[in-house]
Every structure is written in C-alpha cells, then in structure tokens.
C-alpha positions as CSV (number, residue, x, y, z in Angstrom):
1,X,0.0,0.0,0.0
2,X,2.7,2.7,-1.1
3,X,0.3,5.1,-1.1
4,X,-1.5,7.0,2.3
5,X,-5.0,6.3,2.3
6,X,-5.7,10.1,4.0
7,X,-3.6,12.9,3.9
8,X,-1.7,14.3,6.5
9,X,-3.4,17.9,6.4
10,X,-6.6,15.8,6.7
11,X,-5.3,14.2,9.6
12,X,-4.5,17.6,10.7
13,X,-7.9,19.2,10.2
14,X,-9.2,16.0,12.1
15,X,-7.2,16.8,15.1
16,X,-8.5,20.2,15.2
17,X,-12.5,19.2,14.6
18,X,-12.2,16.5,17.5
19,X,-10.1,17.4,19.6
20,X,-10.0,20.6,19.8
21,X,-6.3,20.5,20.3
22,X,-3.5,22.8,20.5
23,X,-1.0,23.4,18.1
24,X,0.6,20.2,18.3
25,X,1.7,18.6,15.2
26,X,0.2,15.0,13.8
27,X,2.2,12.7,12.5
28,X,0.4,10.4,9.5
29,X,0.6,6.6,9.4
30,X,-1.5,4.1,7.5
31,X,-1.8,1.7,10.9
32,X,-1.4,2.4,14.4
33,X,-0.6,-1.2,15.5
34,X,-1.5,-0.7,20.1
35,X,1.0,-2.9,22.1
36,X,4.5,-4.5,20.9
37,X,3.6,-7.7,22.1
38,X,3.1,-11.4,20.7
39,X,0.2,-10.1,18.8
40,X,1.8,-6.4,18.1
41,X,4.9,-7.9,16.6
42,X,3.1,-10.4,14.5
43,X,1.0,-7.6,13.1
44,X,4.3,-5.6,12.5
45,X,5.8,-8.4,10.4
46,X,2.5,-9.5,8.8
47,X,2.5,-5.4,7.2
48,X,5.8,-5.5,6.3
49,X,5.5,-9.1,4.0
50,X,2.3,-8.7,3.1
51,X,1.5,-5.4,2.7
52,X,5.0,-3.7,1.4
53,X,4.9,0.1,1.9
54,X,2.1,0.2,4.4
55,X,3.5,3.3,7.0
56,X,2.7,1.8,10.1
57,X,3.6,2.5,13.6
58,X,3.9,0.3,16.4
59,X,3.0,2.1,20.3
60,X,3.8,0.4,23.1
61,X,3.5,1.5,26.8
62,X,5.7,-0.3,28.4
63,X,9.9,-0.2,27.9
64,X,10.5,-2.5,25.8
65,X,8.8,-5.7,24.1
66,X,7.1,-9.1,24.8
67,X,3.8,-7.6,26.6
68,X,3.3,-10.4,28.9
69,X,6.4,-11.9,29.3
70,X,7.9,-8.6,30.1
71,X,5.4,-7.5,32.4
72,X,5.5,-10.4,34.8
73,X,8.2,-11.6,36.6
74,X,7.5,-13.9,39.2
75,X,9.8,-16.9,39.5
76,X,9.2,-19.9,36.8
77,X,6.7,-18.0,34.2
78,X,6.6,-19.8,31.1
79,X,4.0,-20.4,28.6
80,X,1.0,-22.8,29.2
81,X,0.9,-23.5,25.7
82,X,3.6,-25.8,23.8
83,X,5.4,-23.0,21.1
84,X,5.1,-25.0,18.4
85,X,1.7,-23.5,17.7
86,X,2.4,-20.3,20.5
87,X,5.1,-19.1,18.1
88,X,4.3,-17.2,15.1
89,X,4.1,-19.7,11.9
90,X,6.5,-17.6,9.4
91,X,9.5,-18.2,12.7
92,X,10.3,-21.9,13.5
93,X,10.9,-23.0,16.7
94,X,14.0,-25.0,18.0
95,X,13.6,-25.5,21.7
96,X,11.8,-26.7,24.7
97,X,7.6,-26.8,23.5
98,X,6.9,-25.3,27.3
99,X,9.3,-22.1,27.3
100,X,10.1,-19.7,29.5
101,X,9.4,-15.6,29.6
102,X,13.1,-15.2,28.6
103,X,12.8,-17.5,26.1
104,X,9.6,-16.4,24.4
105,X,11.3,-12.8,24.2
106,X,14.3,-13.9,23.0
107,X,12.5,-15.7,19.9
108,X,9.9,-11.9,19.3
109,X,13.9,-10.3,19.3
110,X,15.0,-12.3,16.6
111,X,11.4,-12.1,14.9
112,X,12.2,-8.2,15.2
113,X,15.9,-7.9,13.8
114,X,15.5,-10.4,11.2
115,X,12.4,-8.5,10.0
116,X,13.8,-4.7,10.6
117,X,10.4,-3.8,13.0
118,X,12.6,-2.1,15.5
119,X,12.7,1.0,13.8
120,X,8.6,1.1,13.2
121,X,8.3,0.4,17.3
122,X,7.9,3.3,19.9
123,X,8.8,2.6,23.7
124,X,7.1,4.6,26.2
125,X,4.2,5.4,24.7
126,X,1.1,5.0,26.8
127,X,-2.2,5.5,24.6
128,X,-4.3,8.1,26.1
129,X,-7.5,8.2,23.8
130,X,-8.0,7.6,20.3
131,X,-10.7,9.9,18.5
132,X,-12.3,9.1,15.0
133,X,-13.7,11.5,12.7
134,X,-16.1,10.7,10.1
135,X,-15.8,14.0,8.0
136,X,-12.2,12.7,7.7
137,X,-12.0,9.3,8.3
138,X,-9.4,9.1,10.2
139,X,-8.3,8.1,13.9
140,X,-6.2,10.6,15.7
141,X,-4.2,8.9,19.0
142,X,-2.3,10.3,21.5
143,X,-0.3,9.4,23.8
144,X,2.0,10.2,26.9
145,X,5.6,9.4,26.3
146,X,7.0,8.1,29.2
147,X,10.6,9.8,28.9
148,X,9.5,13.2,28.8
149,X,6.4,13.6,29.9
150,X,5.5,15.3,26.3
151,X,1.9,14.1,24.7
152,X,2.5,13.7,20.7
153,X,-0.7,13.5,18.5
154,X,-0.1,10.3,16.0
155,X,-3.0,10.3,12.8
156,X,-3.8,6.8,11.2
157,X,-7.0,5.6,9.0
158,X,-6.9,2.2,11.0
159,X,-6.2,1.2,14.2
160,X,-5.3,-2.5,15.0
161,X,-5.8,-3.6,18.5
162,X,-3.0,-5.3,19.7
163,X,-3.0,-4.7,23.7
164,X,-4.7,-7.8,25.1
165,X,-7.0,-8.2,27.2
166,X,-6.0,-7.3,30.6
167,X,-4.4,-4.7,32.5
168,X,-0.8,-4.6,32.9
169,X,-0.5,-2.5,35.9
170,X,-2.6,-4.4,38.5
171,X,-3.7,-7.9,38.9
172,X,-7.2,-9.0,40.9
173,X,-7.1,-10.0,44.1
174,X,-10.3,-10.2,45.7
175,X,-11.2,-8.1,49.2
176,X,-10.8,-10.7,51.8
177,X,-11.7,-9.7,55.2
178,X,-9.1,-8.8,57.5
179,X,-6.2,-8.5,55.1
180,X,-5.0,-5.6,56.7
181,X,-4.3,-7.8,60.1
182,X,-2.2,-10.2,58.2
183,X,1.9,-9.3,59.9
184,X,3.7,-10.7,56.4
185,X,3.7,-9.7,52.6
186,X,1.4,-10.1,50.5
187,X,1.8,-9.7,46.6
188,X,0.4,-10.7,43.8
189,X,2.7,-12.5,40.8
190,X,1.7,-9.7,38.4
191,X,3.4,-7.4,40.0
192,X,6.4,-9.2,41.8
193,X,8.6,-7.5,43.9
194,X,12.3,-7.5,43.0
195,X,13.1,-7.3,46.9
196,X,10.9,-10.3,47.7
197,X,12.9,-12.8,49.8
198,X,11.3,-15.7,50.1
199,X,14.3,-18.2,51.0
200,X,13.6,-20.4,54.5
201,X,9.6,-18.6,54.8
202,X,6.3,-20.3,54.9
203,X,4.4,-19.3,51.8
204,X,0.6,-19.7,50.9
205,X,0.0,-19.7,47.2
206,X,-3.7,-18.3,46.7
207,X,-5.2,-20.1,43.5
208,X,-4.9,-23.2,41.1
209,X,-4.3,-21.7,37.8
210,X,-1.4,-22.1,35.5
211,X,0.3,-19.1,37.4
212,X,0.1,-21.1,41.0
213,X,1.2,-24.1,39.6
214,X,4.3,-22.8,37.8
215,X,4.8,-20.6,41.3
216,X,4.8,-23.8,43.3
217,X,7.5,-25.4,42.4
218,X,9.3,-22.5,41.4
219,X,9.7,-21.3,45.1
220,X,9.5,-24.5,46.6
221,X,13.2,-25.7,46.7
222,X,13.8,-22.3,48.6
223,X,10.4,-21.8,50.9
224,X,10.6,-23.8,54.2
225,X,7.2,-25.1,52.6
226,X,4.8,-23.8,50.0
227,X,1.4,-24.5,50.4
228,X,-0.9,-23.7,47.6
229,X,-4.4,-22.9,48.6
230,X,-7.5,-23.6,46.3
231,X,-11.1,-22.8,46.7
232,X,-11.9,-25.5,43.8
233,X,-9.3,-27.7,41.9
234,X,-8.3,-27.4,38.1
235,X,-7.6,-30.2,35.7
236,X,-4.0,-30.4,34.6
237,X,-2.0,-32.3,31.8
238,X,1.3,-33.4,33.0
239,X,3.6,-34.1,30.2
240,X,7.2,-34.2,29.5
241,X,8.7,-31.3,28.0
242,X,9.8,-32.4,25.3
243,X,8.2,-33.3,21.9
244,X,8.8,-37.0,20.4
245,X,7.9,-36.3,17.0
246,X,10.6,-32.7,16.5
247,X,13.3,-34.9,18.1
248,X,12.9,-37.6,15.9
249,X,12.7,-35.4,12.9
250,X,16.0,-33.9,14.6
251,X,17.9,-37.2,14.4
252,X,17.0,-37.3,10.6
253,X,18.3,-34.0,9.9
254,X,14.7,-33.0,8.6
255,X,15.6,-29.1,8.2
256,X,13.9,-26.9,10.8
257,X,10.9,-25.2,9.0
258,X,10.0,-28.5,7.8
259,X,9.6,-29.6,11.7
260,X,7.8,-26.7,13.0
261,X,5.3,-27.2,10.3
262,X,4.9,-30.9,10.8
263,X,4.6,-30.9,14.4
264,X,2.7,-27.7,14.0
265,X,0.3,-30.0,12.3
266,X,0.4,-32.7,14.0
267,X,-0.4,-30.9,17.8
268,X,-2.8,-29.2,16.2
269,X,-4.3,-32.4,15.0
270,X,-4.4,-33.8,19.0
271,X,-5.6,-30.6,20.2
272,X,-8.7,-30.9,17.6
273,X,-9.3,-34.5,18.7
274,X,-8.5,-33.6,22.2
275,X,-11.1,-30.6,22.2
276,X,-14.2,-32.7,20.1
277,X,-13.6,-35.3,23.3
278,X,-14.1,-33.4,26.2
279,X,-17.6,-32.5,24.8
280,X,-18.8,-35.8,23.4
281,X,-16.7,-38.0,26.3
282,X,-16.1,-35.7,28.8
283,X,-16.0,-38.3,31.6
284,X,-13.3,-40.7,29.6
285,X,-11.5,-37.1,29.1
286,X,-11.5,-36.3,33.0
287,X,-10.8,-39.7,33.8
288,X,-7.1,-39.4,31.4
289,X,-6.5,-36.4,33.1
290,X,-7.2,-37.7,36.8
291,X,-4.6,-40.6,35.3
292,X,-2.1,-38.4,35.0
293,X,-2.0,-36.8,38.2
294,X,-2.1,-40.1,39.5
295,X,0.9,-41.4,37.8
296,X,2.7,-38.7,40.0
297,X,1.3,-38.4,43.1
298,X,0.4,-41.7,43.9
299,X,-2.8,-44.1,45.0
300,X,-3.1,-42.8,48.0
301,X,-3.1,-39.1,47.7
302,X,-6.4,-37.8,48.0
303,X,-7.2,-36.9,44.1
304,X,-10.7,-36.6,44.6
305,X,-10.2,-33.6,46.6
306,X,-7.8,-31.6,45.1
307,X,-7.6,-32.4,41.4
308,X,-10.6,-33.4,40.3
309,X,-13.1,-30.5,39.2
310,X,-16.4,-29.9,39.6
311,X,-16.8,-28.7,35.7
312,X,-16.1,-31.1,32.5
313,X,-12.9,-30.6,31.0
314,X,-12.0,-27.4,28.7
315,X,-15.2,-25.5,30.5
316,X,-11.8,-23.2,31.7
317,X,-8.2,-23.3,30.1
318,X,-5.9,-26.9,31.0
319,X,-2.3,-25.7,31.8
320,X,0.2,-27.8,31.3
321,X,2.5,-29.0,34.0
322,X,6.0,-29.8,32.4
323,X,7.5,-32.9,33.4
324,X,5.1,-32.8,35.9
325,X,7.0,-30.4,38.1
326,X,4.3,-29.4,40.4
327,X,3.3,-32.6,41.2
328,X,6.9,-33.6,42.3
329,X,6.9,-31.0,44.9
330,X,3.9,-31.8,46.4
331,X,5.0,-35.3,46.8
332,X,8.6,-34.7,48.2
333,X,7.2,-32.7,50.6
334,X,7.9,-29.5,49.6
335,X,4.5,-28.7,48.6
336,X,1.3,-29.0,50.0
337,X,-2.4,-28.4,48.5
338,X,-5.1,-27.1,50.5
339,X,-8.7,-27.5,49.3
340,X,-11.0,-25.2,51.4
341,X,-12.2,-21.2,51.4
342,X,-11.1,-18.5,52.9
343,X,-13.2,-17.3,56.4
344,X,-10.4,-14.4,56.7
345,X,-7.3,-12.8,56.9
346,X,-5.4,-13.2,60.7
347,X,-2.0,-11.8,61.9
348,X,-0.4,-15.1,61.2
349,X,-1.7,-16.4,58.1
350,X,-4.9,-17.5,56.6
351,X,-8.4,-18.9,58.7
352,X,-10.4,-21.0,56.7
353,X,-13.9,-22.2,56.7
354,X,-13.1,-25.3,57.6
355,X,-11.5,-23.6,61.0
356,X,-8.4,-24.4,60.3
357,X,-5.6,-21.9,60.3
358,X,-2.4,-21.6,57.6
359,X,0.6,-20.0,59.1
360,X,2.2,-17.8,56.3
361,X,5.3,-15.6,56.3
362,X,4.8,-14.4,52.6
363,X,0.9,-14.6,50.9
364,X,0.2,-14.3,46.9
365,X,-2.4,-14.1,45.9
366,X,-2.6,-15.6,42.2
367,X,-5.9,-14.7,41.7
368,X,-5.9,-13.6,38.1
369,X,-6.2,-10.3,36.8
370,X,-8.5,-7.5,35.3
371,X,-10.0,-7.6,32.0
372,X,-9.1,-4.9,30.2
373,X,-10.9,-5.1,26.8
374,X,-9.3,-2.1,25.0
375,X,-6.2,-1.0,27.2
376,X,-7.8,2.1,29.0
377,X,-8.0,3.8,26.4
378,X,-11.0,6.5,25.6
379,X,-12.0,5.8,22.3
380,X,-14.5,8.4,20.7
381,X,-16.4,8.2,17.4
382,X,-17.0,11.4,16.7
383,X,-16.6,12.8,19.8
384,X,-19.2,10.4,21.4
385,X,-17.7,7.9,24.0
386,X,-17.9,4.4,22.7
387,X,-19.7,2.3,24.4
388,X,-17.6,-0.8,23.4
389,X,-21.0,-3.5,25.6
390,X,-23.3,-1.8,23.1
391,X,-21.7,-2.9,20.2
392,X,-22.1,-6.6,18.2
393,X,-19.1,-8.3,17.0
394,X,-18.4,-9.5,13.6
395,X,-16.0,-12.9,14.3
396,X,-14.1,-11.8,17.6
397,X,-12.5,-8.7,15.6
398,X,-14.3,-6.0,13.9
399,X,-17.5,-4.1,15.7
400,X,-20.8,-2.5,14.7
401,X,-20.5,1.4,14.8
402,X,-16.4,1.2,15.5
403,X,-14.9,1.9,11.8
404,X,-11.3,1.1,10.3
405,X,-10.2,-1.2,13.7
406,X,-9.5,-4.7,14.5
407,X,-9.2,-5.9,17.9
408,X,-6.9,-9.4,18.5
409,X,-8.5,-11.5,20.8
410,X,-6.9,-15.0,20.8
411,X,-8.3,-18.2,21.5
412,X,-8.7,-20.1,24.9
413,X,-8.7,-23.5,23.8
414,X,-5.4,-23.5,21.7
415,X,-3.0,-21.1,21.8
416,X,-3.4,-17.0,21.7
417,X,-1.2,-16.8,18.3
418,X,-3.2,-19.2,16.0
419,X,-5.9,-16.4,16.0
420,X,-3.3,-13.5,15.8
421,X,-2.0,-14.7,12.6
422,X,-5.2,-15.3,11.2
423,X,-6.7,-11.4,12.1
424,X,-3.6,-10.1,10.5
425,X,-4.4,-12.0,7.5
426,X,-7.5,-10.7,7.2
427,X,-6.0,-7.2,8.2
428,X,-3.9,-7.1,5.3
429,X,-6.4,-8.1,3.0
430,X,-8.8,-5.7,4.2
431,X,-6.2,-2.8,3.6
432,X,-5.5,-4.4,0.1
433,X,-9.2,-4.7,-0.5
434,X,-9.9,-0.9,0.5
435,X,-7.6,0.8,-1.6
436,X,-8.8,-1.6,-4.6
437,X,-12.1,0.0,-4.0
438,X,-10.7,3.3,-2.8
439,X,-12.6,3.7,-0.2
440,X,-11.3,5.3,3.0
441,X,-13.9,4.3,5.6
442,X,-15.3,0.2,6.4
443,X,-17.3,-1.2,9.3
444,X,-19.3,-3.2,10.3
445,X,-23.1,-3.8,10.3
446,X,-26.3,-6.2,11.0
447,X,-27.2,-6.8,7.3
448,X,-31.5,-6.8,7.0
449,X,-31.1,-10.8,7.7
450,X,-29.3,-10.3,11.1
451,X,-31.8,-7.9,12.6
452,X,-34.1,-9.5,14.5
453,X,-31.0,-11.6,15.3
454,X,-31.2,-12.6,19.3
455,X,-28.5,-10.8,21.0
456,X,-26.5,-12.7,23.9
457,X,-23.2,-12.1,25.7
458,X,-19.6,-12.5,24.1
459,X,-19.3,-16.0,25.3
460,X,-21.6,-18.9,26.4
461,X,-20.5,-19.7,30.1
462,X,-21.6,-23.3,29.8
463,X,-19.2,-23.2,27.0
464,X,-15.9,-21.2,28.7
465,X,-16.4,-19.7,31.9
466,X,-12.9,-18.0,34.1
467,X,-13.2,-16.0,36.6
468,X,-11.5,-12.7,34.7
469,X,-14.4,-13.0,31.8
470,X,-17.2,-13.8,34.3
471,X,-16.6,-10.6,36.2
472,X,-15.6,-8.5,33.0
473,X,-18.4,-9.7,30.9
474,X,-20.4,-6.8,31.2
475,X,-17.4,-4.9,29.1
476,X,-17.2,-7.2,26.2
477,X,-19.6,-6.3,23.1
478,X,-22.6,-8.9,22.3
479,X,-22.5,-11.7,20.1
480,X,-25.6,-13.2,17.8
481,X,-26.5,-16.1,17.0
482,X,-25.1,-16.9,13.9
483,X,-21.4,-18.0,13.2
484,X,-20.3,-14.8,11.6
485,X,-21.3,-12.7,14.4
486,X,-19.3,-14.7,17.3
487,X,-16.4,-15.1,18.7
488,X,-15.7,-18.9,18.8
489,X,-13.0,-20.8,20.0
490,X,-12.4,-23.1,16.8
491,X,-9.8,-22.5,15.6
492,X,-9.8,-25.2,13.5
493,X,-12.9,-24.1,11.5
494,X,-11.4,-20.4,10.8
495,X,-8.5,-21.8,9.6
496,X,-10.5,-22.0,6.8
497,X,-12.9,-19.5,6.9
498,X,-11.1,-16.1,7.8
499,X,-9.7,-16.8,4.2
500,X,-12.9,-17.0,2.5
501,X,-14.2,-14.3,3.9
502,X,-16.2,-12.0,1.3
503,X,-14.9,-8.5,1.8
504,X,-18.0,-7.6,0.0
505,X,-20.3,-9.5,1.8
506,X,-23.0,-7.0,3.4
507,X,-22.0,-7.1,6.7
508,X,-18.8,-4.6,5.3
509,X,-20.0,-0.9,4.3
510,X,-17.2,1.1,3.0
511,X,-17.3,4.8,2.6
C-alpha cells in the first residue's frame, strides 16, 4: 500500500474538529498497530510481508517488548501452551515446546531484527485516547511518552488492536476480610517485587491456575514449605517437556521449518481430537487427566479432593504441568495443596472455613487479573464515548458502529497466536481490498437478515467460563447467533474460513 489512504493535512484538520487540540503537530501513518507484544509484533511483520509500503507505527506502553512476558516476573513463568503453535508460523521454533518468559522474548527479538520492526516500534508510549472523525476518516491517538512527559498527536486511518486483554498494571485479588491484620507480605505475581525474599519462609499460594502451579514449584526448593491454597481444583495435563515427533525429525536432519510445520500440524491435529472429546466424552476425558495426576502423586493421595473438578474438562483453560513439576513437589514434601475457602485474613496467616488456620510468612495471591478489553484507552467516534457493551461483533475482531479497527483476541482453547495470525491475515487483505475499492472508511453492520437476530453475551459460560471473563463480561460487546457474528473458539474451523471471507459480503459498508 505505497500510497497514504488520507492525507496528512486531513489528519491535521481531524485533530482540530475533534479534539480541539493545541498546536501540536500530527504525524500520519496508514496503521497504528496498540501494544509490541506477541500479537503487536506479528501484526508488525504481517504489514511489512504482506503489505509492502504500508506506514505503520507500532506504540507500546511499556519499555520495551514481549507484553506479557515482560510485564510479569514472578519466579518460573513460562508459557501454558507448547510453542510450536504459540510461536508465530513464518518463525520456527527450536527448543523446549513449554518455554520460559526469557525465552519467548528472546524468539519476538530475533522475529524483530531479522524483520527490521525495531525502527517502526515506539517505547514509552502509553495510549491516552483515540478519537475518530467521520468527516475525515481518520483516527487521531495520542499518547503520553514516558521519557519526557510530552503528549504527541499520531494520525492513522486504521487502528489495529494489539494490547490484550488485561491490565498490565494491577492484577485482581479479591477483598478478603481482615487482610490488613495479616503481619507478612502479601503480593500478587503480576506485579512481583524485585526485593521479595522468600528463601527459609512459609508461603501460601492463593489459586490453582497455570500461574500457582508454575509458582509452586518455582519457590519451593527455597520456601521452608509452599502451600498452595484452592477454593476448587483445576484439571492439569502433566507431560514431559519435550516433543517425540521434532526430536525424531532432529535425528533425521529434517531441516527446521519442515519440523515446525509438521509438528505444528500434527499438535494441532491432537488438540482438535482432544477438544471434540471433552464435549462428546467428557467423563473418559477427565478420567485421562485424573490418570495423569495419578501417575505422580500416587494411590493414595487424596485426588478426589484436590484435582478433580467440579466442571467437564475445557469449560476453563488446562495448563500444562511440564514434566510434571508441580506434582513432584507436592509429593517430596515441599508442597502442600489445601482444598477449602477463605473465612479471613489473621495476623499469622490465613483462617479457613473449615477452622483451620495456615501459618504464612509471605501470601500471593494468584488470583488472576482484570480484563481490560481495549487498554484504557478512551475511544471516541466522533466525539461520542464508545460504548464498546453496546456494540455486536463480527468474528471476535471488527464491531458494529467502530470503523477502520481490528481488535486481537486469541483463542482459549489453543494457543493466543493461531488467532493473531489469522486477524492479520485478514488485516492485510482488508487494507488491500480498500484501496482496490478506494474507499477510505469500512465497518461493520447487522445486514437486513441479522436484525431480528437474538442478542446474547460474548461468550456462552456453559461453554468457557474463568473467573476474569465472568466478572468482565459486562465490558465485552454482544454476540448473535449466527457464526459470523461470534467469537468462537475453533480455531480449526477459521483456519478455513477467515480466508474465504467476502470483503464484500453485506455485513462490510465502505465509505
């Protein structure tokens, strides 16, 4: 796309009509790509191959890149999801399939030098609002930089969402009564403190996510003992870390983009069969699962209790537990797991319901974290709030009445990047499609079919229920009832469909 799809003085005159600005300059892009991380920088090299000549900036708040695995930095985060399919498609991977945070970043540097996206990246800019103008058709952002303090104005005709979905500053922990009498630490791994010493203390591990159960074992060679403290128990997959198929293709000296796409494939393939399962034999499914916890803790550790769920499996995300590591501390001795609820908070640790008391030098409180659908940032359509709950979405990435964006929100039941690659697919085809038509403007809408279509919230909780969308759902846009107009979480199906979409279908009106 060599050429701008608005012109700057446009842009300009936008700036001045909406904002009502000083005399601050705006600089002009084609896309304002929001957040550098897995998602960001995916987008970045997805403009750059497919769309040669696009100007494009990408703004990210934070010092650097990696978006997740830069903001946390609690001892043992790594992925829950193997990297085969994690990792970006066009970038084979080479090691471990679990990886850790300095890993992961290490693979998005090399994505970024190889691909010259440094220079299109901007550090330090924290997106304040983001204002479009329909007389212009264009989006003026602005953000604070976090050097100087100084607010710049950036112009763009479309804005691709790449922040995620929660907030980076905070993570949720719930009220708990008497939290304030509790004589130790408490934290939350989201925001880990650098100074935490937890060598020779007792620690209490709130939760039974993927984040306690790296934790756990993380800490628990140094803790005097770990105890990690569930109000319900979470099905886990306990697997070597290691992957059978990519080392034998290893041994053969198969060249490596030939093995990330085979056992691409093939995990892919498992995960499909895997997924069908736990809906049409969910108890065979739990009972595999219950058999690999099992295998590690033994036949006569009380399973039932705490790791076997109330809910079929995939109802919430499986983490995997890499060679099982979490189970090995429990049953050295290191670990402990405590199945009950919280009464309250006391000087020395934790009451439960059950009236017994946890002695605690250290609590965290892994917990989860706030959903944060579009990154705190105030986003006008001509200078009317948007009201992001009223809107409908069309396939988890475009929205009724929000013009020339794309939001990335990955998938739940196989790995965040799958959908990423497949939104900036359809990003770049958009763009292509838009100057073909020269139009400037496209969104959106309920075609005469889809109007009497029965409205219903972004995700079915029989279907996919955690905590963070449960208490967030009342920010997420509606979904209907018919494919195009949901979010789903088959990625297997819009492999093939996000290709075939008809970019002049009804549902797109371009201006």
């Amino acid at each position: 796309m060599p050429d701008s799809l608005t012109t700057t003085s446009a842009i300009a005159q936008a700036a001045d009509t909406t904002m009502k600005a000083s005399a601050a300059p705006v600089e002009h892009f084609d896309v304002v790509i929001v957040g550098a991380g897995i998602s960001g920088i995916g987008g970045a090299y997805h403009l750059t191959t497919q769309s040669p000549g696009t100007r494009f900036v990408v703004l990210e708040a934070q010092e650097s890149f990696g978006g997740t695995w830069l903001t946390h930095q609690y001892p043992g985060i790594r992925s829950d999801s193997d990297l085969y399919t994690f990792g970006y498609r066009f970038k084979p991977w080479t090691g471990r399939p679990i990886a850790t945070a300095d890993e992961i970043r290490t693979y998005m540097g090399e994505v970024i030098a190889e691909n010259g996206l440094a220079r299109h990246i901007r550090y330090g800019h924290r997106i304040r609002s983001a204002q479009w103008s329909s007389a212009e058709n264009a989006w003026i952002v602005e953000a604070v930089r976090a050097d100087t303090g100084e607010t710049v104005r950036i112009g763009a005709t479309f804005l691709w969402m790449c922040q995620g979905y929660y907030r980076h500053d905070e993570g949720y922990t719930p009220d708990w009564p008497g939290m304030e009498a509790f004589a130790g630490r408490i934290v939350h791994p989201q925001t880990w403190p650098a100074d935490l010493n937890y060598a020779g203390k007792k620690v209490i591990v709130i939760g039974s996510g993927a984040t306690a159960a790296t934790l756990v074992p993380a800490i628990a060679g140094d803790c005097a003992h770990v105890t990690m403290l569930q109000r319900s128990p979470t099905y886990f997959i306990p697997a070597r870390n290691a992957n059978v198929l990519a080392e034998t293709l290893r041994e053969l000296q198969i060249d490596e983009t030939w093995i990330h796409e085979i056992v691409r494939r093939k995990i892919l393939f498992d995960q499909a069969t895997f997924t069908r399962r736990s809906f049409e034999e969910p108890e065979a499914v739990k009972n595999e699962l219950l058999a690999g916890v099992r295998a590690h803790l033994g036949p006569d550790f009380d399973i039932d209790t705490h790791f076997t769920p109330g809910y079929r499996p995939w109802r919430q995300r499986i983490a995997y537990v890499p060679d099982g590591d979490l189970f090995k501390s429990v049953r050295a001795g290191k670990a402990s797991v405590v199945t009950d609820e919280i009464e309250r908070f006391t000087r020395k640790g934790i009451l439960l319901k059950s009236g017994r008391e946890l002695e605690a030098d250290i609590i965290v409180t892994a917990t989860g974290f706030h959903l944060n659908v579009l990154g705190d940032i105030a986003l006008t359509i001509d200078g009317k709030p948007l009201v992001f709950s009223d809107s409908v979405t069309y396939r988890g990435m475009m929205f009724t009445g929000v013009p020339n964006m794309a939001w990335v929100f990955g998938y739940f039941r196989a790995s965040w990047t799958l959908r990423a690659d497949l939104i900036a697919d359809f990003v770049c085809r958009l763009l292509a499609h838009m100057k073909k038509k020269g139009a400037r403007r496209v969104e959106v809408a309920l075609r005469p079919e889809d109007r009497d279509m029965k409205l219903l919230p972004w995700i079915d909780a029989e279907n996919f229920n955690p905590g963070y969308l449960m208490r967030g759902m009342h920010l997420l846009p509606k979904r209907g009832d018919k494919p195009e107009w949901q979010h789903t979480q088959d990625y297997w199906t819009e492999k093939d469909v996000f290709p075939a979409i008809d970019l002049d279908d009804a549902a797109f009106v371009y201006g």
